[in-house]
C-alpha positions in Angstrom: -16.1 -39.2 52.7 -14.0 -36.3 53.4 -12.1 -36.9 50.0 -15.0 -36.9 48.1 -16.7 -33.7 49.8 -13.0 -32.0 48.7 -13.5 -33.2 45.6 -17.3 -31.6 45.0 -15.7 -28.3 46.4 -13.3 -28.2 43.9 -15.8 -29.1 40.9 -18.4 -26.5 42.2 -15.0 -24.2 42.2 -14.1 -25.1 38.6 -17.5 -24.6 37.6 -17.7 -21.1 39.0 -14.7 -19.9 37.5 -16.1 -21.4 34.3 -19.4 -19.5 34.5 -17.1 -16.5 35.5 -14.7 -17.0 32.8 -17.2 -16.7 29.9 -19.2 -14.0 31.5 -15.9 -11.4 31.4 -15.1 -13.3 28.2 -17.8 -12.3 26.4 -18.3 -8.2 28.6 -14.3 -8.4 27.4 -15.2 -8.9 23.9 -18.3 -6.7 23.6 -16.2 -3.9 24.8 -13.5 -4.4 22.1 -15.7 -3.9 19.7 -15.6 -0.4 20.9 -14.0 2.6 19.4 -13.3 4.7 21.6 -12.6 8.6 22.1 -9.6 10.3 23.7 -10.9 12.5 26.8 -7.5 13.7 28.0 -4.0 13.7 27.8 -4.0 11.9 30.9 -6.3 8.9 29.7 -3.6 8.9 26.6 -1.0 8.1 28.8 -2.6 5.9 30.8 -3.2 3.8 27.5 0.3 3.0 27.1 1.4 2.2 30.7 3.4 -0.6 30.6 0.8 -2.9 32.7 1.4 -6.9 32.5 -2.4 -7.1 32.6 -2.7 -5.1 29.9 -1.1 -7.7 27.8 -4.4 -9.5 28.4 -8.0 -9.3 28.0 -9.9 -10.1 31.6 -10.7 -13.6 31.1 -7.2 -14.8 30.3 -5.6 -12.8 33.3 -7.9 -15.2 35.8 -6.8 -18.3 33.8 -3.2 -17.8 33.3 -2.5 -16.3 36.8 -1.5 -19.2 38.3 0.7 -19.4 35.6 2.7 -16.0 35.6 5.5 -16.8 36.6 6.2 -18.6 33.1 4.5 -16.6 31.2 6.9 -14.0 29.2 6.0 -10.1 29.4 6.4 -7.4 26.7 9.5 -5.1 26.4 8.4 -1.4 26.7 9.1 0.7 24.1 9.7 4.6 23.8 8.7 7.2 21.5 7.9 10.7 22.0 8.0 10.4 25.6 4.7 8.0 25.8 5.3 3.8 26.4 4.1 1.7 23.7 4.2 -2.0 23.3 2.4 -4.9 21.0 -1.0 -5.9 21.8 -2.1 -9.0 22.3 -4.9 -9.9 19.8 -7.6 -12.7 19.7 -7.3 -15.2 17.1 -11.4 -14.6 16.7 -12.9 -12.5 13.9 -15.0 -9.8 15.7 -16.6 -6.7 14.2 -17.6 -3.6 15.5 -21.6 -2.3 16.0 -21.3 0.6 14.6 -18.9 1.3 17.0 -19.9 4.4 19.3 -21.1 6.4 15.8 -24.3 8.6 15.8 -24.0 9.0 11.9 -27.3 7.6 10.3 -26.0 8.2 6.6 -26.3 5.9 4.0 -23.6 4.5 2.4 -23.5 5.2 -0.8 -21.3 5.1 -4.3 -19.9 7.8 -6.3 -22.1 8.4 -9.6 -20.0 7.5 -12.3 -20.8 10.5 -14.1 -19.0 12.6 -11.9 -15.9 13.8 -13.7 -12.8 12.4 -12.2 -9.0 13.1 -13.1 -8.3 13.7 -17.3 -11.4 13.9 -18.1 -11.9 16.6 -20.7 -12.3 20.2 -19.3 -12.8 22.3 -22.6 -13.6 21.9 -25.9 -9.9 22.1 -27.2 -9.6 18.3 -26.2 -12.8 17.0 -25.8 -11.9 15.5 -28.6 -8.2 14.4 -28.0 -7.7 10.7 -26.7 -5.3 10.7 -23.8 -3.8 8.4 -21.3 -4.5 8.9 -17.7 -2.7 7.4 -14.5 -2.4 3.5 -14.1 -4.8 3.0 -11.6 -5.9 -0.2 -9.7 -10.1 0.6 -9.3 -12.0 2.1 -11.9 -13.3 5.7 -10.7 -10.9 5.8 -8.0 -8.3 7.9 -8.8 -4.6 7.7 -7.5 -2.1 10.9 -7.1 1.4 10.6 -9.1 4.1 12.7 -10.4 2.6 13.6 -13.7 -0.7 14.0 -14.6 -2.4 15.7 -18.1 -5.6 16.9 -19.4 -5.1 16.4 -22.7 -3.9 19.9 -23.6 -1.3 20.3 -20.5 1.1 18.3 -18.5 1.5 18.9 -14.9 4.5 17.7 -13.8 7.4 17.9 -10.7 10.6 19.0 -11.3 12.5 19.2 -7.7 10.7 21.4 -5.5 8.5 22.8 -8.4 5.7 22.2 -10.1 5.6 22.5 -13.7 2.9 23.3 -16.5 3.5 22.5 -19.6 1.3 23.6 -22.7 1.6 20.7 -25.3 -1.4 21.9 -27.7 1.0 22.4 -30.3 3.3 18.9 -29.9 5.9 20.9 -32.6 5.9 23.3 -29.7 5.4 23.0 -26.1 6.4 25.7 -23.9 6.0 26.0 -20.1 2.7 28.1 -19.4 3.9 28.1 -15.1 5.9 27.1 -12.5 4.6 27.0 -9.5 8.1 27.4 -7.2 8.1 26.1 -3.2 11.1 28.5 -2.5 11.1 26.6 1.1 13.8 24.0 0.6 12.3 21.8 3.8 8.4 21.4 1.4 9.0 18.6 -1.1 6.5 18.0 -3.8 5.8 14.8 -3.8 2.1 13.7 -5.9 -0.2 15.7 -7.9 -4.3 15.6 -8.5 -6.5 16.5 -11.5 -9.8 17.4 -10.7 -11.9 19.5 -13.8 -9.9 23.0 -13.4 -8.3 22.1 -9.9 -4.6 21.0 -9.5 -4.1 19.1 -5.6 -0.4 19.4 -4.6 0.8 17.5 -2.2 3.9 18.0 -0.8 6.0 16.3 2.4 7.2 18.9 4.5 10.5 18.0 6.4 10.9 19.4 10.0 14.2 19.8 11.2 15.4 18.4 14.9 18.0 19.8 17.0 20.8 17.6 15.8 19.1 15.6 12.6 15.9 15.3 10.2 13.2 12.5 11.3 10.9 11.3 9.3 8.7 11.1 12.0 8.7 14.7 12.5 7.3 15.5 8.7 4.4 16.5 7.9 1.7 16.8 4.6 0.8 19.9 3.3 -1.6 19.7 0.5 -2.4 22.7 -1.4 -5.1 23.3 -3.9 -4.7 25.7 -7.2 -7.7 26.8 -9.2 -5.8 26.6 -12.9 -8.8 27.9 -14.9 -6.0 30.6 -16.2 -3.1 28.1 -16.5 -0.4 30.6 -16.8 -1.6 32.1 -13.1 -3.0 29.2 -10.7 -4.3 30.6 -8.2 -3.6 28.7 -4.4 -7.4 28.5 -3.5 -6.8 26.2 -0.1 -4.2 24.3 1.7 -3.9 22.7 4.8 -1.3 21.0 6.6 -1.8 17.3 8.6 1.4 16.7 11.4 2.2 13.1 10.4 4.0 12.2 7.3 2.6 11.6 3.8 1.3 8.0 3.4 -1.4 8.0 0.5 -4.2 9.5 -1.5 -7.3 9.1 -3.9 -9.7 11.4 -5.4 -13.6 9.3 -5.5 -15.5 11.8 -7.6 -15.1 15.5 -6.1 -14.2 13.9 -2.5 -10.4 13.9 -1.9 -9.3 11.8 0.9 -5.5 12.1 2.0 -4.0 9.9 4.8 -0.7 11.1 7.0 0.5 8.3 9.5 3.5 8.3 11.9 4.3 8.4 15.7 2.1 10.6 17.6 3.8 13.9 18.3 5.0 16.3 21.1 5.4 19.9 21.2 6.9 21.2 24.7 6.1 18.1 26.7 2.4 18.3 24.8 0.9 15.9 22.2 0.1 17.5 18.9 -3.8 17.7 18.2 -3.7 20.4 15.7 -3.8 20.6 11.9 -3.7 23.6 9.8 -6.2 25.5 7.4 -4.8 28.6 5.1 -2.9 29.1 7.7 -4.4 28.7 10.8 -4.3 26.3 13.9 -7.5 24.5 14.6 -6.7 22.3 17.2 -10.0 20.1 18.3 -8.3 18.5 21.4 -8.1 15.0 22.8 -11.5 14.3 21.5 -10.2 14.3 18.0 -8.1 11.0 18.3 -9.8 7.8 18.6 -8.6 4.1 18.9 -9.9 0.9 18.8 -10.4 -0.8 22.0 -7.8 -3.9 21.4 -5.4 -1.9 19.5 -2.6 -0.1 21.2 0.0 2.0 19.6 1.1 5.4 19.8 1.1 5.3 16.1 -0.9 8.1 14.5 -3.0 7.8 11.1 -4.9 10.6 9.9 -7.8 10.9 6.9 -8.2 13.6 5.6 -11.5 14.7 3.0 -12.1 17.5 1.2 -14.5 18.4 -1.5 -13.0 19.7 -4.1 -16.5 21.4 -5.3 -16.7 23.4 -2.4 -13.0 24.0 -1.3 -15.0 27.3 0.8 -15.7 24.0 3.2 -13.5 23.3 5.9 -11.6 20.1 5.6 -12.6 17.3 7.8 -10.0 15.3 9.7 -9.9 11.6 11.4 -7.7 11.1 14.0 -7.2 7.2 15.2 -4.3 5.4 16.8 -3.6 2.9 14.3 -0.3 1.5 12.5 -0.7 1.3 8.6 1.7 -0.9 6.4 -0.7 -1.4 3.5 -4.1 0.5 2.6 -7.1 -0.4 -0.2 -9.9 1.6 -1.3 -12.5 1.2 -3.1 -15.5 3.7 -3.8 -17.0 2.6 -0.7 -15.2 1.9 2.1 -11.1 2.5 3.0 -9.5 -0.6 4.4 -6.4 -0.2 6.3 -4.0 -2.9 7.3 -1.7 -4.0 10.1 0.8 -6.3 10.1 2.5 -7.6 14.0 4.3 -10.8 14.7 2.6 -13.1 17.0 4.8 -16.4 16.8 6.2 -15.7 20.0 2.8 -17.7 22.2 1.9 -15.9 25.4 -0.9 -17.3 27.2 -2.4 -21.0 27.5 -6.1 -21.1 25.7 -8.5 -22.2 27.9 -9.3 -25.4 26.1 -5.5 -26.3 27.3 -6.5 -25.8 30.9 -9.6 -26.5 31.0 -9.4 -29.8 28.2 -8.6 -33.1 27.9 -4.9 -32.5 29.1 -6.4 -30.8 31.9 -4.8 -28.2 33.9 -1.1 -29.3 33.0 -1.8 -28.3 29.7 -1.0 -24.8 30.2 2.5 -25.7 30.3 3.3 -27.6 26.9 6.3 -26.0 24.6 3.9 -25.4 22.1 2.5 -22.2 24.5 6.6 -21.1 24.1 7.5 -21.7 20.2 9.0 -18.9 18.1 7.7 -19.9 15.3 8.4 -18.3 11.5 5.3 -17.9 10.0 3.8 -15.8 13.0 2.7 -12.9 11.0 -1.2 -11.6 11.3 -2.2 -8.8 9.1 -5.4 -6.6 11.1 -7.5 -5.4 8.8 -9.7 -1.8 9.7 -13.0 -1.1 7.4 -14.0 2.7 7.2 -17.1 3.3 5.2 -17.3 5.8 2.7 -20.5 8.1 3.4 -22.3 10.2 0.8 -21.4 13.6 2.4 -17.6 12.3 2.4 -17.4 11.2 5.8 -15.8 8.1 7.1 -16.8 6.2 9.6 -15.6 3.2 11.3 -17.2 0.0 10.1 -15.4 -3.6 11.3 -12.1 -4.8 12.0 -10.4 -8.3 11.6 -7.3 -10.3 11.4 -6.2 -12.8 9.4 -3.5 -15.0 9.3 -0.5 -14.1 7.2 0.9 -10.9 5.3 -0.2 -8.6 2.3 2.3 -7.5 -0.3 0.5 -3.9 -1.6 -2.5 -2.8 -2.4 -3.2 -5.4 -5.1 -3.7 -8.0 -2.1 -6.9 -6.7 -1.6 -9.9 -6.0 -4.3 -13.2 -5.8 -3.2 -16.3 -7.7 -5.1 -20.0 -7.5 -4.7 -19.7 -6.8 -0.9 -17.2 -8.9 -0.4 -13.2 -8.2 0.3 -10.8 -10.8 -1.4 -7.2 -10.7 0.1 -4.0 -12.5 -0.8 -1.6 -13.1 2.2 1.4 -15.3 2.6 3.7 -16.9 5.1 6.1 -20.3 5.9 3.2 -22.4 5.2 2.4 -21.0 1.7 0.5 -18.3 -0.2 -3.5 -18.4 0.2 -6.6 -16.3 -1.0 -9.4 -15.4 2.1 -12.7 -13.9 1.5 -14.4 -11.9 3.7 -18.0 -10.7 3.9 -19.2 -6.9 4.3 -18.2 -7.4 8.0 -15.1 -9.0 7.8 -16.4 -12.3 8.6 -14.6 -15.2 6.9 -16.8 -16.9 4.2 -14.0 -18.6 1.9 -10.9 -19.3 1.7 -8.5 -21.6 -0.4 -5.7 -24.0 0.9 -2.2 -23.0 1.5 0.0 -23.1 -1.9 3.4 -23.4 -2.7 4.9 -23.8 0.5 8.1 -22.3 1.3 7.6 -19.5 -1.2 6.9 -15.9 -1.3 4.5 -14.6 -3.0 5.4 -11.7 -5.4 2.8 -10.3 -6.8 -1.1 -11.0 -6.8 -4.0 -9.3 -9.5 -7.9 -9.9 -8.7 -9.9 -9.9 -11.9 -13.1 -10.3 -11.5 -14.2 -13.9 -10.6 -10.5 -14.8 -10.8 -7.7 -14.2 -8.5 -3.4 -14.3 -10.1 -0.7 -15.3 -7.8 2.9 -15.3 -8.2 4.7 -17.2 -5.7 8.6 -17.5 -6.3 11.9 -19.7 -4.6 14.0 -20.7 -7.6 10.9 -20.6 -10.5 7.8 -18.9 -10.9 4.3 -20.4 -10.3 1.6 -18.8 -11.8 -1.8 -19.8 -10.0 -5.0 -19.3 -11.3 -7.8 -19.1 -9.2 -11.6 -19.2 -9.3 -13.8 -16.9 -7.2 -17.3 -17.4 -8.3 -18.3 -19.3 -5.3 -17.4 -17.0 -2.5 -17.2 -19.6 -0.4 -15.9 -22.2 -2.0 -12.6 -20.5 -3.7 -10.4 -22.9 -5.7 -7.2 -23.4 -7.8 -7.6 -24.2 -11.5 -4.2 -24.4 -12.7 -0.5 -23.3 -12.2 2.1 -22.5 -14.6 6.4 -22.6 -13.8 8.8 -20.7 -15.5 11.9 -19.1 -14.4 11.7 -16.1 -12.7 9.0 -14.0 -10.9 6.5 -11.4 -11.6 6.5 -8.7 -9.2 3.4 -6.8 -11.5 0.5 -8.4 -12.8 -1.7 -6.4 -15.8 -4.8 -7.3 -17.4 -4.3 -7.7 -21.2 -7.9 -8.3 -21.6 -10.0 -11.3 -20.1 -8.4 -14.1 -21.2 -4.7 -12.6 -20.8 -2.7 -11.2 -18.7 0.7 -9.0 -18.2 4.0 -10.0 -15.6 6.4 -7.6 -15.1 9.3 -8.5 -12.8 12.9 -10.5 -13.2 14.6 -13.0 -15.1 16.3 -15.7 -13.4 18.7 -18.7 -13.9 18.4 -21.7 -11.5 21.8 -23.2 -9.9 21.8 -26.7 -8.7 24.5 -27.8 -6.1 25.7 -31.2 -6.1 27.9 -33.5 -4.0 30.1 -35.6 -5.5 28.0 -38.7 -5.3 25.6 -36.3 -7.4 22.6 -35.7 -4.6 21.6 -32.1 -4.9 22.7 -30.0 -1.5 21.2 -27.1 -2.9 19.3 -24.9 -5.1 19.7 -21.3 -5.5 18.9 -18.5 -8.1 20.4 -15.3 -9.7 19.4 -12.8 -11.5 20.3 -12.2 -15.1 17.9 -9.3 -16.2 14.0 -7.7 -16.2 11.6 -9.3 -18.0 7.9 -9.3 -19.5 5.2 -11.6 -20.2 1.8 -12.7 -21.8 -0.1 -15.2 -20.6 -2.6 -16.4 -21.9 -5.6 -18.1 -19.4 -8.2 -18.6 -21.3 -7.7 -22.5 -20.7 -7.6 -21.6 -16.6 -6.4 -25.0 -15.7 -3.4 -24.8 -18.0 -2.3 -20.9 -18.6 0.1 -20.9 -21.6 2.9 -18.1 -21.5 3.1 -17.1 -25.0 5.1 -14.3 -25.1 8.3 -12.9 -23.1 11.2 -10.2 -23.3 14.1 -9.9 -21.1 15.5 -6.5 -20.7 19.3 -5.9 -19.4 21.1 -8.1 -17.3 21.5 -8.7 -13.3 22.1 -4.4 -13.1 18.2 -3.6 -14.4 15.5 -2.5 -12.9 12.6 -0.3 -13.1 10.1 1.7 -11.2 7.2 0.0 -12.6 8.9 -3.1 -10.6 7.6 -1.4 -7.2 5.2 1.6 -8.6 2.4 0.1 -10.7 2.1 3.8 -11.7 4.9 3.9 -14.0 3.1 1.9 -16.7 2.0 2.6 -19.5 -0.4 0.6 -21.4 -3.3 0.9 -24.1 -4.4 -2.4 -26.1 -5.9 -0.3 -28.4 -2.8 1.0 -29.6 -1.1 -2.0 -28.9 1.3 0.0 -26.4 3.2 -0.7 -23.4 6.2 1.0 -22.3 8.1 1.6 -19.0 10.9 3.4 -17.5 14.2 1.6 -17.2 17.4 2.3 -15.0 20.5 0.1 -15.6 23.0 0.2 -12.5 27.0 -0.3 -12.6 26.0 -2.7 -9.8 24.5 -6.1 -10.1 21.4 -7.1 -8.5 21.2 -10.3 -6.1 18.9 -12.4 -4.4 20.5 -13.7 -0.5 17.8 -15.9 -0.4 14.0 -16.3 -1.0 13.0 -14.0 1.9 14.6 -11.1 0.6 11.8 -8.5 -0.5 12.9 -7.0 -3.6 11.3 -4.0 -3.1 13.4 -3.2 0.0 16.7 -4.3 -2.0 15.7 -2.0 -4.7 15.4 0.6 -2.1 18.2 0.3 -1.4 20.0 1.2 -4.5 18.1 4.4 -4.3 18.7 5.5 -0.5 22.6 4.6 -1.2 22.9 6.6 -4.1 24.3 3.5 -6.0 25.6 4.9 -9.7 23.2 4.3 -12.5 24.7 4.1 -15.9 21.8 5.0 -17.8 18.1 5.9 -17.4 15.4 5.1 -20.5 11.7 4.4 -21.4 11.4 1.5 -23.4 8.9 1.1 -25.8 7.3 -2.3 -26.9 4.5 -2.5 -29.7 2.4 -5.6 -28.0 -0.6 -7.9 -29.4 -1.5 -11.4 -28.9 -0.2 -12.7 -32.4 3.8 -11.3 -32.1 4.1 -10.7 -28.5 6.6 -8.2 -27.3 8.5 -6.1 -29.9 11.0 -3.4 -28.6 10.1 0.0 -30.8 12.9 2.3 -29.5 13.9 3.7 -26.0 13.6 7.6 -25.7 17.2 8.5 -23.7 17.1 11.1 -20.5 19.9 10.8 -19.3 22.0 13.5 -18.0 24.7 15.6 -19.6 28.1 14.5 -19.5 29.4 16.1 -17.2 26.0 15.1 -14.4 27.2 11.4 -15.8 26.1 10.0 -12.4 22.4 10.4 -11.8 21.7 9.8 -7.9 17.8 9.5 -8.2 15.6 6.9 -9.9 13.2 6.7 -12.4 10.2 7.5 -10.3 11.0 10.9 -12.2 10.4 9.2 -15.4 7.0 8.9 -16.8 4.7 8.6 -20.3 1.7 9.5 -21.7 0.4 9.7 -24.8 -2.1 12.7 -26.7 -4.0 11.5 -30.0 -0.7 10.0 -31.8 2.3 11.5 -29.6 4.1 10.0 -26.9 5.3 12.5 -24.3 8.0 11.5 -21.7 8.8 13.4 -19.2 11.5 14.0 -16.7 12.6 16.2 -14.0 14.9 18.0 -16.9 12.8 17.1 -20.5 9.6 16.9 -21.7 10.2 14.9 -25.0 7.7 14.2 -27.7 7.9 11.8 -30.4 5.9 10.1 -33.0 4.0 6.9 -31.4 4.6 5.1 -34.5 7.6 5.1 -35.3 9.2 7.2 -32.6 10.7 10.5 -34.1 11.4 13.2 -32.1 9.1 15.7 -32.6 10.4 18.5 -30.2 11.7 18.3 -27.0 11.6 21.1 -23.9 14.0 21.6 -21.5 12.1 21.9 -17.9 15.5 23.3 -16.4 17.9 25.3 -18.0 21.3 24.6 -18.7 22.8 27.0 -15.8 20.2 25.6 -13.3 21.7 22.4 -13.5 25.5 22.9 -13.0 24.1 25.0 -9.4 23.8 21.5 -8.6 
């Protein structure tokens, strides 16, 4: 008797903490949904204290407490004097209800007659056809080094900013430069909006002993270039975390700054700048979602470039960004933490069929490698310019760049990858998960991804390349159609037109291992130069590649490789051309792992010796393929033989039937046919460049 009274105790107990459980379960979750505003400095703090039950959200403290004394807690990290640490994040797709917002906008698109960057300002080249900037969504446009408006170039040259009159291409001349005598303000991307010119520039703030990048700052400043030979500084304003990225949507320019959070004698920053004066809205500014803890700052910016007399408007959130997407509507931005390292027991383990012992299996303890979630942040896009916090979600896996993400009819399409393969997931206007395919090409990274329409491109690469093709008509039922292998990888993927499509990455040249009974130990590759090539899809379940071209050898690269901003393409004129570097150094791949951005990073941080520095130009067309043209040289004088910087600094456009590259030193211009030099302009003079 007395045993089985104990043993209705202890079921009414269990029951109880069950009810219990999912009550604070479900509170718990309700208020993570939550964004939340800064009061004080003190609540700030008091974010970041290094609290075990923290870690946790309510309902899991009560069910792993028992269990503490196994369960592993977080090393505290320091920055700027405040603790921060990794959050732990459900494996549940929640969104937000309209968070704590009181905006009752609508959200709305940007008319597509609204004149966006290179479109013609005057009748002198209303006429003119002219390339604009390689952008990834059509009316969204995205700041680089050189833009033009048909009749001028704007371009950077060090810490200036160059215009250039090329109305007469026998003739251009230099109509301004716009000089940033303060060494420490680095131009760094440029805007074209009807007669305005955006500058944005990274400001670099010194330390006692060194320069941090997490001390710079943005400072964008906007010229009125009606007269081109006097712009006239109209606005700036300055945002204290570093330069991340920027779009122009119609007459709406959004900037975002991110970094760690800031202190000034022993006091976090909250302060921006406007023509020159501190406006500094307090703790209130700064938001952060609920579940997210970081003393990461991210800033969005917005001004209208129609009414610059406005004062800019500035979001403030706690939130780490390693890859952003935007569309006309919304912003997405994206974190990615490792979770393979399992903290807590699930409930089901307690409370299931392996009963309370279950909190103890390994599996709770596994470091496993394919750990990596990416979070992804919606902000709407309103019709005054406003953002506002929409949803949120995570999803397993990692993005590569902004061409992991495209968003469709409502929906947002992402690529991710990890140990178990390469995948596509699609999401619904609030993040929920409607689709998704299987896991391919296990093993593999995947370099390089290109949404089209109803179909979705992945490159996944060990020792060959598989091209997948995937269909996306059904939302919810996404599916492969076909695969192709060939040596190599594609780190860029261009639309020809809709049955064909562009790679752009490296050539290489498989090695097998063998033992001396013959069994292969092991199978590596190297790399043995850039290449290019045309696929053709029309046939989705068996793309063709029907063209290629392999450029250099194993000491080649190119910007275009890790900037899809360096291309230059027109179908039309059956054009395609890109800068190329070639290094005294040869290029290697460790292993599949190794992310070649980073490695060609790393040529660039370490000042590795370039021989030369060229654009190449290729006449292109389905019937012959790729057909080199002619490389326009920039390369340095003779005595500047080695050239520390890369070809970021080398661009081209073309203006009716000239092709203009340009340089921090040249502006060149030659024929598009048949590639004569029709004049060229030196940007910097010859005794500028031995003061260097």
């Amino acid at each position: 008797m007395k045993n089985g009274k104990k043993l209705k105790i202890l079921v009414i107990i269990l029951i109880i903490v069950i009810i219990v459980t999912v009550g604070l379960k479900n509170l718990n979750d309700k208020n993570e949904e939550e964004l939340v505003t800064i009061k004080s400095e003190k609540e700030l703090e008091q974010i970041y204290q290094d609290d075990y039950y923290d870690e946790f959200p309510i309902w899991k403290q009560i069910c792993t407490l028992p269990f503490s004394f196994v369960i592993s807690t977080s090393t505290v990290n320091s920055g700027s004097g405040i603790l921060s640490k990794s959050s732990y994040y459900e494996n549940s797709i929640m969104e937000s209800d309209d968070a704590n917002s009181t905006d009752s906008y609508d959200v709305k698109g940007v008319n597509p007659s609204q004149i966006v960057s290179g479109s013609a300002e005057s009748n002198s080249n209303a006429q003119k056809d002219f390339s604009t900037t390689n952008i990834q969504v059509e009316n969204v446009d995205e700041a680089d080094i050189i833009k033009t408006d048909g009749d001028y170039i704007y371009s950077i040259s060090e810490n200036n900013v160059i215009i250039t009159n090329v109305k007469d291409p026998s003739a251009p001349n230099i109509s301004k430069k716009i000089v940033e005598n303060d060494d420490d303000v680095i131009p760094e991307d440029l805007m074209l909006y009807n007669n305005k010119l955006v500058v944005i520039y990274e400001k670099v703030k010194a330390t006692r002993f060194s320069y941090s990048y997490s001390k710079n700052s943005t400072v964008v400043k906007i010229y009125d270039i009606t007269n081109k030979e006097e712009p006239k500084e109209i606005k700036n304003y300055e945002l204290e975390q570093p330069y991340y990225t920027s779009r122009c949507i119609g007459n709406k320019l959004y900037v975002i700054s991110s970094g760690e959070l800031k202190e000034e004698d022993d006091k976090i920053v909250t302060y921006y700048s406007e023509n020159g004066e501190k406006i500094d809205p307090g703790f209130s500014s700064i938001q952060y979602i609920k579940d997210h803890k970081t003393t990461n700052q991210s800033l969005i910016s917005m001004v209208d470039l129609d009414n610059v007399k406005l004062h800019v408007k500035v979001n403030s959130y706690l939130l780490d960004i390693e890859n952003a997407y935007i569309s006309e509507d919304n912003i997405y931005l994206l974190n990615e933490e490792y979770e393979g390292y399992t903290n807590a027991p699930s409930i089901s383990s307690i409370f299931g069929v392996k009963g309370i012992f279950g909190a103890f299996d390994e599996k709770y303890f596994d470091y496993t490698d394919d750990g990596y979630n990416t979070k992804i942040y919606k902000f709407n896009l309103l019709n005054d310019g406003s953002i506002k916090f929409a949803n949120k979600t995570k999803i397993e896996g990692q993005t590569i760049n902004q061409f992991s993400l495209d968003e469709h009819n409502g929906n947002l399409r992402v690529a991710v990858y990890n140990d178990k393969g390469s995948k596509i997931v699609v999401l619904d206007e609030k993040l929920k998960l409607i689709g998704e395919t299987e896991y391919l090409a296990e093993g593999e990274k995947m370099y390089s991804s290109r949404f089209l329409e109803n179909k979705a491109y992945l490159v996944t690469y060990k020792t060959v390349d598989p091209l997948f093709v995937i269909d996306l008509s059904d939302a919810k039922k996404p599916k492969v159609l076909g695969k192709l292998k060939i040596p190599g990888y594609s780190t860029y993927l261009h639309p020809y037109d809709e049955n064909h499509i562009i790679g752009i990455g490296m050539q290489t040249q498989e090695k097998v291992r063998k033992n001396s009974s013959g069994k292969v130990v092991s199978t590596t590759a190297t790399i043995t130069g850039m290449k290019m090539a045309l696929f053709d899809v029309s046939d989705v379940e068996n793309p063709v590649q029907i063209s290629d071209t392999v450029i250099g050898d194993s000491r080649t690269t190119s910007a275009i490789l890790t900037n899809h901003k360096a291309l230059l393409f027109s179908k039309e004129k059956e054009l395609i051309a890109i800068p190329v570097n070639n290094y005294e150094e040869d290029f290697e791949i460790e292993n599949q792992a190794t992310n070649y951005e980073s490695m060609v990073n790393l040529y660039r941080n370490y000042n590795k010796n370039y021989i030369s520095e060229g654009y190449f130009v290729y006449k292109i067309n389905l019937q012959d393929g790729f057909n080199l043209k002619g490389v326009i040289n920039h390369d340095k004088t003779t005595q500047n033989k080695y050239y520390y910087d890369n070809s970021k600094l080398l661009r081209g456009l073309y203006i009716d039937n000239n092709l203009y590259t340009v340089s921090e030193d040249y502006i060149k211009v030659n024929n598009l046919e048949n590639l004569e030099e029709i004049s060229s302009l030196a940007i910097k003079k010859q005794d500028e460049k031995s003061e260097k």
